[in-house]
N, C-alpha and C positions, 0 to 999 in steps of 0.2 A: 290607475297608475301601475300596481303590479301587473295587472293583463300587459301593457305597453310594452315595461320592462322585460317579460317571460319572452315575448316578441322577441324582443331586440336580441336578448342573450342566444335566442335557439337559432335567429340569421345566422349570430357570430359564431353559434358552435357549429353549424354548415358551415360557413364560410372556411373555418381552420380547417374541418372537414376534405373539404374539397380541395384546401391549398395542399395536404398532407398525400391525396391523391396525385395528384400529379407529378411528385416528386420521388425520389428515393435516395437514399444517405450513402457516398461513395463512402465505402472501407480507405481507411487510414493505410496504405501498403507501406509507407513511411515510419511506423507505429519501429519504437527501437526496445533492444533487449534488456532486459536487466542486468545493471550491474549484480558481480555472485554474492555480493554482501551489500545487496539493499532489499528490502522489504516492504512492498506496498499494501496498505492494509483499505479493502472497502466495508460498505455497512455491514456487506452481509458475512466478511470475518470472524472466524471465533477467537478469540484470544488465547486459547488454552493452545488451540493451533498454532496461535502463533510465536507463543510461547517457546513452546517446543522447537520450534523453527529456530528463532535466535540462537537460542540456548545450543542447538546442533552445530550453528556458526563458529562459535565460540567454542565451544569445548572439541567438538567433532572435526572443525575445518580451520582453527586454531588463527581465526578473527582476532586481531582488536581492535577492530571499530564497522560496528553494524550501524545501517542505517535505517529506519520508521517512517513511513512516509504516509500520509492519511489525508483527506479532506473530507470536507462536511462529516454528517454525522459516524464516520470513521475519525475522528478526530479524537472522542472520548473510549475508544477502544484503544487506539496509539497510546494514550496516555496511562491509560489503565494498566496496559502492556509492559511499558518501559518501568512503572513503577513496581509492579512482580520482578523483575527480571534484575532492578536493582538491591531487591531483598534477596536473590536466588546467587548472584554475584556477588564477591568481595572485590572494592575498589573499581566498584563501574560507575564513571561518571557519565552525565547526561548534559547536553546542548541542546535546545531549542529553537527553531529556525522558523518564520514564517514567508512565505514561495508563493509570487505570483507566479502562473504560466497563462499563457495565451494559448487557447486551445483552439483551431480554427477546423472546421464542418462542412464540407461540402455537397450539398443536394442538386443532382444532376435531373431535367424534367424528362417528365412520360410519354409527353408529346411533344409535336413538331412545334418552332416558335416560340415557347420560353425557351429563357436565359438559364445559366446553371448560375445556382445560390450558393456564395459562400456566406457562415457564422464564425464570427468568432466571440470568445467570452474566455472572460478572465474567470483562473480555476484558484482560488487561496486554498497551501495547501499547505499541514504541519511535519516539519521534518526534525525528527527527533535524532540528533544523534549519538552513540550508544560507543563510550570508550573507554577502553583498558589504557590509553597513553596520557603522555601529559599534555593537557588541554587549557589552554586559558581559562583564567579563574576567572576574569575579568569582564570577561563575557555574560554580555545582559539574559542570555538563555543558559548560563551554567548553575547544574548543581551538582552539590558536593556527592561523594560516597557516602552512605548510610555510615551508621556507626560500626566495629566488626560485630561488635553483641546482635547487633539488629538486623543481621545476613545471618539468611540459613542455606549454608554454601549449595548448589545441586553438582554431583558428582556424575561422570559420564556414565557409570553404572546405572545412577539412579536414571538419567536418559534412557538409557537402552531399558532398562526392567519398564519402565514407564511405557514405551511404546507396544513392548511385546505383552502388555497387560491391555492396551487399546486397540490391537491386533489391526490386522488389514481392513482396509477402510476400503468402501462400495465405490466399484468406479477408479481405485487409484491401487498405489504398491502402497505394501505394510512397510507403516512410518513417513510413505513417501511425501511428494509433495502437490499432486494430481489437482488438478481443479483446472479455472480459470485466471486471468492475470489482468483482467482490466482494473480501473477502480471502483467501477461497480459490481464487478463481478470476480474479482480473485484478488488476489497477495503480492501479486511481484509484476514490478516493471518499472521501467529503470529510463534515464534520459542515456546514459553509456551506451555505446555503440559495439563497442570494444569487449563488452562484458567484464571490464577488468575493475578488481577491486580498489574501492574508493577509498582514500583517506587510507594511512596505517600499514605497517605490514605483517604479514602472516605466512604461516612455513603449511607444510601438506599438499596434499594436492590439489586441483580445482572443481569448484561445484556446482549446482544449481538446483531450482523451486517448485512453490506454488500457491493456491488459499484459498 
């Protein structure tokens, strides 16, 4: 019986094999920019990073209201995040959202005679959102502000000392925001088209990312 089975599996792994050959994955040109005050987090995120990021939202670009955005196992890093970030703030409350999107995948063939494939698949994602104004209390994803004893405020000072101690980073600008933006592979990106910020308003001038 296992001889049958090793059979059977090693057709099926040729078989994906050879479907996986014939095809190739059209880029998304449709893909839109982020909003300047959203923040998408994937797995391979650091928080400390991203930390920092918010935190520049708000005190640097004079936010209030950031947005967190994560799925899958970026999901316990969003969370890990917004709960820093509400000890680092005084009076930041927090909303909770959970967001289907419909992600659809087009594979165009290698050869003459197949058809081009579209996928689609439902993405659940957690969108945390991060606010200095007044917010429904009422709200099944709301909580409150820490207590003031239990914030230990971060000053813009402490920002700035903070990055020029983790000095320019490989590959990007000191403090910047360099990387990638997908959700598996960077920090920001956004359904806004407009890049204009969401929710809230804020004075300064305009911004933008990375993860």
């Amino acid at each position: 019986v296992r001889c049958v089975q090793e059979t059977e599996d090693t057709k099926q792994g040729q078989t994906k094999m050879s479907t996986q050959d014939k095809y190739r994955k059209v880029p998304n040109k449709q893909e839109q920019e982020p909003a300047e005050n959203e923040v998408r987090i994937s797995s391979q995120s650091r928080a400390a990073r991203i930390i920092s990021i918010v935190l520049g939202l708000f005190l640097q670009k004079n936010f209030k209201v950031v947005y967190l955005r994560g799925s899958g196992n970026a999901i316990s890093t969003a969370c890990t995040v917004a709960e820093v970030l509400r000890q680092r703030i005084k009076d930041l409350q927090q909303i909770n959202n959970i967001i289907t999107n419909d992600i659809s995948e087009q594979y165009e063939p290698k050869e003459e005679g197949l058809d081009t494939v579209t996928i689609t698949r439902s993405l659940t994602i957690l969108e945390i959102k991060l606010s200095l104004e007044n917010e429904d209390k009422n709200h099944i994803g709301y909580i409150a502000p820490l207590p003031a004893d239990q914030v230990r405020e971060v000053t813009l000072d402490d920002l700035e000392k903070g990055r020029e101690r983790r000095g320019p980073r490989r590959g990007g600008r000191p403090g910047g925001r360099g990387g990638n933006r997908r959700y598996d592979r960077g920090d920001r990106r956004s359904g806004d088209d407009d890049r204009r910020p969401r929710g809230g308003d804020r004075s300064g001038d305009r911004r933008r990312e990375g993860g």
